[in-house]
C-alpha positions as CSV (number, residue, x, y, z in Angstrom):
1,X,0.0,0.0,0.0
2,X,3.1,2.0,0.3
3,X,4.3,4.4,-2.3
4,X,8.1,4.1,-3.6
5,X,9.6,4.4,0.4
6,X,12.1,6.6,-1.0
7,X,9.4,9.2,-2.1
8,X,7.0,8.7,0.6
9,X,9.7,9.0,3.4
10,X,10.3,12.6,2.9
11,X,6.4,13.7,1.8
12,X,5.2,15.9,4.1
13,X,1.0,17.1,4.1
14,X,-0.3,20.1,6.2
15,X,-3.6,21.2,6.2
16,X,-4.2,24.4,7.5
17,X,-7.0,25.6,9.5
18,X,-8.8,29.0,8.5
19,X,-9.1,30.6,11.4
20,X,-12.5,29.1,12.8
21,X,-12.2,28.3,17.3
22,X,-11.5,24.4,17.5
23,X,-12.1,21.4,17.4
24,X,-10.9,21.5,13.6
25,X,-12.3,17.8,12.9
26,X,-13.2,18.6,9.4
27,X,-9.1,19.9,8.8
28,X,-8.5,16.5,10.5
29,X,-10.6,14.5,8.3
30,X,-9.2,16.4,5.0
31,X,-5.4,15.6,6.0
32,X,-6.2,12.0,7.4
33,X,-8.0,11.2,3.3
34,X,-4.6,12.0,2.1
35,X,-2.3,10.0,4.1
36,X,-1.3,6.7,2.7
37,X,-2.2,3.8,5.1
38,X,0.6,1.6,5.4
39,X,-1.9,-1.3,7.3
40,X,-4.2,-4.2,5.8
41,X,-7.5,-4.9,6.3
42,X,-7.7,-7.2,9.9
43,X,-4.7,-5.2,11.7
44,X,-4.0,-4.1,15.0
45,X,-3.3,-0.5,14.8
46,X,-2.2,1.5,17.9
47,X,-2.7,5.4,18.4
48,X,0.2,6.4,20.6
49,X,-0.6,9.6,22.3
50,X,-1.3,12.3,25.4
51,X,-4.3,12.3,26.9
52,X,-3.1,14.9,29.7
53,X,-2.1,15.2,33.3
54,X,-5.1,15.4,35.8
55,X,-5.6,18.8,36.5
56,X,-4.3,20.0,32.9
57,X,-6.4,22.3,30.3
58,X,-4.2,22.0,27.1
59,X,-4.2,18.7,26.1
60,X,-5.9,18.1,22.5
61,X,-9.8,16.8,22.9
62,X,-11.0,13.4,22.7
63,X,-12.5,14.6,19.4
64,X,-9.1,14.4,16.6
65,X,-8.7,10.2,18.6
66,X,-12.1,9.8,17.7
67,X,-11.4,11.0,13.8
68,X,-8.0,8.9,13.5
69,X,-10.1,6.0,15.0
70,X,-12.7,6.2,12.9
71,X,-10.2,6.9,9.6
72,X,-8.3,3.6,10.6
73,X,-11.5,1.5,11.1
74,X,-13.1,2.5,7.6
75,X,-9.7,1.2,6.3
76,X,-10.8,-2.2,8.3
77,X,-8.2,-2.2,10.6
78,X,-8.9,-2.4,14.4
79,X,-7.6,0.9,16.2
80,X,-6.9,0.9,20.0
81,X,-5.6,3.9,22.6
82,X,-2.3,3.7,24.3
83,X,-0.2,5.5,26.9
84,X,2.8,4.7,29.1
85,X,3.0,5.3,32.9
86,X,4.8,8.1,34.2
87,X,7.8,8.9,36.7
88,X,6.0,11.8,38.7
89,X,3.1,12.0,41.1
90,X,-0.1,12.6,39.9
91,X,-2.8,11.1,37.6
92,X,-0.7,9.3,35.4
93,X,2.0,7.5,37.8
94,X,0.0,4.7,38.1
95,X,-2.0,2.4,35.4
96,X,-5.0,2.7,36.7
97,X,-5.1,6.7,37.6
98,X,-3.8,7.1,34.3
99,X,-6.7,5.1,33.1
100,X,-8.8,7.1,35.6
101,X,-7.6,10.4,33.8
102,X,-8.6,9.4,30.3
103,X,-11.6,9.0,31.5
104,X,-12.1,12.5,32.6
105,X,-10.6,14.1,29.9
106,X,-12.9,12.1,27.5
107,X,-10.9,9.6,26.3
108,X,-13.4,6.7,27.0
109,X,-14.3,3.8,25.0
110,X,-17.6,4.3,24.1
111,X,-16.9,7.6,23.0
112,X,-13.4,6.5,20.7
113,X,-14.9,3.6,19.7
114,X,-12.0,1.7,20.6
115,X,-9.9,0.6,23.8
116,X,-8.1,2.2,25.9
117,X,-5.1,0.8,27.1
118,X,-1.7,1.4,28.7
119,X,1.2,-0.1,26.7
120,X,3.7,-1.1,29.7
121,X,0.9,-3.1,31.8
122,X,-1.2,-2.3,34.7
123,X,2.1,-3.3,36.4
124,X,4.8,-1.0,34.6
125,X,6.4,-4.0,33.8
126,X,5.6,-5.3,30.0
127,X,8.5,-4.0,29.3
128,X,11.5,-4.9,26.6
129,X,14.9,-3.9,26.1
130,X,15.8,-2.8,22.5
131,X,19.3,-2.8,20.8
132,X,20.5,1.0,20.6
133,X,23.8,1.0,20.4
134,X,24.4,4.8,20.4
135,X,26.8,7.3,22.5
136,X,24.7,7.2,25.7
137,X,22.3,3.8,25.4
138,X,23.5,0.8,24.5
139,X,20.0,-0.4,25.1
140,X,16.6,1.4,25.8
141,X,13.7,-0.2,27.9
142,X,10.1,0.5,26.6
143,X,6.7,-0.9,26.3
144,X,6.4,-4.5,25.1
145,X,3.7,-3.4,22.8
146,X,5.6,-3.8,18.9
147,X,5.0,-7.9,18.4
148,X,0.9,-7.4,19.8
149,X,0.9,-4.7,17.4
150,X,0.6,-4.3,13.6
151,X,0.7,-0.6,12.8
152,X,1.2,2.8,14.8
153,X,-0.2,6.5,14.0
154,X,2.1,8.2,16.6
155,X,-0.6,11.4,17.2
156,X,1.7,14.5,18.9
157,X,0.4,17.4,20.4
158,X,2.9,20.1,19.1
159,X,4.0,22.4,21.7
160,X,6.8,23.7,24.6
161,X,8.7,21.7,26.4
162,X,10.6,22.7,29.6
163,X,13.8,20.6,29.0
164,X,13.1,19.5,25.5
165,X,12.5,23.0,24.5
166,X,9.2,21.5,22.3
167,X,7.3,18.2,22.0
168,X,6.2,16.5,19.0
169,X,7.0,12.8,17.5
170,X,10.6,12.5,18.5
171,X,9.7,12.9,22.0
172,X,6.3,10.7,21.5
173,X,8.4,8.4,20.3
174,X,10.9,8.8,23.4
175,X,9.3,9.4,26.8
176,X,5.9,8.4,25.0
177,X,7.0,4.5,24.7
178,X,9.7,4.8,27.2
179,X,9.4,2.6,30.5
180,X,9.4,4.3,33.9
181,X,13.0,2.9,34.0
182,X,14.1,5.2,30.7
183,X,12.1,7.9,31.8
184,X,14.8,7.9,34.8
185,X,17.6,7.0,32.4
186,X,16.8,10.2,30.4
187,X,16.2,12.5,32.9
188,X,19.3,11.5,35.1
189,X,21.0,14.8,34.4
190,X,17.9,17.2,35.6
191,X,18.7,18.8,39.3
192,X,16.4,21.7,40.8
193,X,17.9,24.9,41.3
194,X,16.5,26.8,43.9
195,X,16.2,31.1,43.5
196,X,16.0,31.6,47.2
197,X,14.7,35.2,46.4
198,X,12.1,34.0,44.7
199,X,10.8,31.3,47.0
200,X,7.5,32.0,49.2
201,X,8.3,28.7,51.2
202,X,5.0,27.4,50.1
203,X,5.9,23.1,50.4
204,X,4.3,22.9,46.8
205,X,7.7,21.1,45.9
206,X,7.9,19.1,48.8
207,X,4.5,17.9,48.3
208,X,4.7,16.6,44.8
209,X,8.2,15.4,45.0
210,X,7.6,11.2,43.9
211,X,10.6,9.9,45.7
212,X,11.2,12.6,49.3
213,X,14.0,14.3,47.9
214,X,12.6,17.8,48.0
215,X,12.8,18.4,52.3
216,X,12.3,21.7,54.1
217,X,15.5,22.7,56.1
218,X,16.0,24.6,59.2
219,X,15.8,28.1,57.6
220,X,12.3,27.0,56.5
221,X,13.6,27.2,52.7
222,X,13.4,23.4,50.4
223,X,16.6,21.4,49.7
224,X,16.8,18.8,46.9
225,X,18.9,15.5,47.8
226,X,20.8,15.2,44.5
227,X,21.3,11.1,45.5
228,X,17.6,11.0,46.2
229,X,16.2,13.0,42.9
230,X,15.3,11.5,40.1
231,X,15.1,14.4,38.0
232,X,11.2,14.3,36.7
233,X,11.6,18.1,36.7
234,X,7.8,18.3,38.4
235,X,9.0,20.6,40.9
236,X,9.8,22.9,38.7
237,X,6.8,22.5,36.8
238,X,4.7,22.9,39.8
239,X,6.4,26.0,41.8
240,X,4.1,28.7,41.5
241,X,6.5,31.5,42.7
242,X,8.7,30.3,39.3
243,X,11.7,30.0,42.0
244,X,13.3,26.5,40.5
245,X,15.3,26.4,37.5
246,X,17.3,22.8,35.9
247,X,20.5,22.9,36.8
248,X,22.1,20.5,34.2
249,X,24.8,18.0,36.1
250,X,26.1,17.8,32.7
251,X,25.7,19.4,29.2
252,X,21.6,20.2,28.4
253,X,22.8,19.0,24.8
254,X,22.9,15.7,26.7
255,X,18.9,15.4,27.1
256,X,18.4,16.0,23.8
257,X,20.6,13.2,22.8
258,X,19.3,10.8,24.8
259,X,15.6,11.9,24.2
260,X,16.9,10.8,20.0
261,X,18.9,7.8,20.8
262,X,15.2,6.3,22.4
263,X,13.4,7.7,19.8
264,X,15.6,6.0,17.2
265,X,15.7,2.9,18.6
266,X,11.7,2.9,18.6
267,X,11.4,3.8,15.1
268,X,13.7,0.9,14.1
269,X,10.7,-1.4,15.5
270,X,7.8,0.5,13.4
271,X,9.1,2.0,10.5
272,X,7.8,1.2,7.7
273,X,4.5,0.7,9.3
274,X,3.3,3.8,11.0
275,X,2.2,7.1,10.2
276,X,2.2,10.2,12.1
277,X,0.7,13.3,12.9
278,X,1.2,16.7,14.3
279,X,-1.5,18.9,16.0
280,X,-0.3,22.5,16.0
281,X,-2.9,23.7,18.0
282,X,-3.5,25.3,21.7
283,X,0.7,25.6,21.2
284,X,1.8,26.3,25.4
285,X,4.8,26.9,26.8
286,X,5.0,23.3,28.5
287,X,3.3,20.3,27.5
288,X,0.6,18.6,28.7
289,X,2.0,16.6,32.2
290,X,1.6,20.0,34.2
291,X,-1.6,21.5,36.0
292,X,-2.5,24.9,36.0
293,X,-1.7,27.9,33.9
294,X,0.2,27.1,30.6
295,X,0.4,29.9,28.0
296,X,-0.4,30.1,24.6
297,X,2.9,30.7,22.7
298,X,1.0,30.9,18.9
299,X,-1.8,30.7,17.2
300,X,-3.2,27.4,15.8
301,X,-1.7,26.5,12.6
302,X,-3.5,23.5,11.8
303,X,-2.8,19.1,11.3
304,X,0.8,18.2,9.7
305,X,1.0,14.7,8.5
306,X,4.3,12.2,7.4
307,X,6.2,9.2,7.6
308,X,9.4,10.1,9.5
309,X,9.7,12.2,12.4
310,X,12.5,14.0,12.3
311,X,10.8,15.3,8.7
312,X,7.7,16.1,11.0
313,X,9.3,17.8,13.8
314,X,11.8,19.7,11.6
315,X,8.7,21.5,9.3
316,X,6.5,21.7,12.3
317,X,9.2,23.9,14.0
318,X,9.5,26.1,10.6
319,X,5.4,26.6,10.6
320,X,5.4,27.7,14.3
321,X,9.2,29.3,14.1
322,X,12.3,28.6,16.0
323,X,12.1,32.3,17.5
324,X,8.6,30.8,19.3
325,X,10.7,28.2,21.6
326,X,13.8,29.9,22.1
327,X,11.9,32.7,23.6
328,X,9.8,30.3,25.9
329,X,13.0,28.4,26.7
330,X,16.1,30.2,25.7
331,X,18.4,27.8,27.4
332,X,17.1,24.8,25.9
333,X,19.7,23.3,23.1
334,X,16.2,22.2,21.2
335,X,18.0,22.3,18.1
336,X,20.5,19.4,19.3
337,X,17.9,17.3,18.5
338,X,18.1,17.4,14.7
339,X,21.7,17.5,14.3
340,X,22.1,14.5,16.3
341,X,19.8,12.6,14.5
342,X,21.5,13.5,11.7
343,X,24.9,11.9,13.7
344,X,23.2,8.8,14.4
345,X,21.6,8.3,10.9
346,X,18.3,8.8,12.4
């Protein structure tokens, strides 16, 4: 059902929305009619996407699952939801509070039309170890999902990123399949930095700290155990008074790397038999794991869809422009994440 694979690898299709208030279901429709469907009739088809942190208001509706679900069944395959769990505290740690939060963001059954599941097991432990073989991983642990699984539309919500800089495939690829293990793995060189000026002593970080490392010491101010840390980053995402900051134990570039070398290692497993698809729409400053107030960087733009995503990353950043995530996060390397990809023949 493929086209030539060298033609098709490269294609790119963006249908743009006119300016109307979301959801933009019938731009959706029009880009998913021109997408070549790598899958035959009878196949199991994942959609590997976000369905948002409890407490979030900027992750994408129900709605655009419900199109893609609906495309892939018309093609008479057999669509199904999945996430992975998560390394922070919250609604998503767990299997079934993630399953919990779908639910109240929408993502439900008999509203998809399909199941809902979560890819590394009610446990977090249908997990398998892929051949990497790059600078940082030799290996990378994800979700034991690509021999149950014929097919993959990798869905992104297009958007900022606090230590990725922005969030699209490669990193739905990365932390999106990733197990809780290398979610740590990648993460290992994230440290909070406290601005003690800045800090109202309000505990927020000490309360949502997963693993205790975040501690109040005798001048009433927090302290981060560096042993104890894992480096989820969610209290910095969570301060209110904006008084944390990552302090990088080595190079930022290194993130960036590492968030690739998964990424590539997961697209070894389902090239050739996935599509994928960029929302540019309700484009925040972070992504969809944090609560609370999350500003619009830019306008919606509209659906992108492709076959490769570095191609899909690379022209989503020129719609949106590089100037909108370098002033969000201007000491973010985002950028690493295409020349290194490049390095590694990704």
């Amino acid at each position: 059902m493929w086209k030539k694979e060298e033609s098709i690898m490269n294609e790119i299709l963006f249908e743009e929305i006119q300016g109307m208030q979301g959801p933009y279901r019938s731009e959706l429709r029009r880009l998913l009619k021109k997408l070549v469907m790598p899958f035959h009739r009878g196949d199991r088809v994942g959609i590997k996407l976000h369905w948002g942190e409890r407490g979030n208001k900027s992750f994408l509706p129900p709605d655009y699952a419900r199109e893609i679900a609906q495309w892939l069944q018309e093609g008479g395959v057999r669509p199904f939801l999945f996430d992975t769990t998560v390394l922070y505290s919250g609604g998503r740690r767990k299997a079934e509070d993630s399953l919990q939060t779908a639910v109240e963001h929408g993502y439900t059954e008999s509203f998809l039309g399909c199941p809902v599941t979560i890819a590394d097991g009610m446990g977090g432990r249908c997990v398998i170890d892929l051949p990497a073989g790059y600078r940082h991983f030799a290996h990378v642990q994800v979700a034991d999902i690509f021999d149950q699984t014929d097919g993959f539309v990798i869905f992104s919500h297009f958007k900022g990123h606090m230590e990725a800089g922005f969030g699209g495939a490669i990193k739905n690829l990365s932390m999106g399949f990733a197990s809780r293990a290398q979610k740590q793995r990648m993460h290992a060189d994230v440290r909070p930095l406290l601005m003690p000026e800045k800090c109202t002593k309000c505990g927020t970080c000490v309360e949502v700290c997963p693993t205790g490392a975040a501690q109040f010491g005798d001048d009433g101010l927090p302290f981060y155990d560096h042993e104890v840390c894992i480096g989820c980053a969610q209290c910095i995402g969570f301060c209110p008074a904006l008084a944390l900051k990552i302090h990088w134990e080595t190079d930022a570039a290194v993130f960036q790397e590492k968030l690739v070398e998964t990424a590539a290692a997961v697209w070894r497993q389902i090239e050739g038999r996935s599509v994928l698809i960029n929302a540019l729409l309700n484009i925040t400053t972070e992504c969809d794991c944090w609560p609370g107030e999350n500003p619009v960087i830019h306008a919606d733009r509209g659906f992108m869809g492709a076959y490769h995503p570095v191609r899909i990353d690379e022209e989503s950043i020129r719609i949106v422009g590089e100037n909108t995530f370098n002033q969000a996060h201007p000491d973010i390397p985002w950028s690493r994440q295409f020349s290194y990809a490049g390095e590694i023949g990704f």
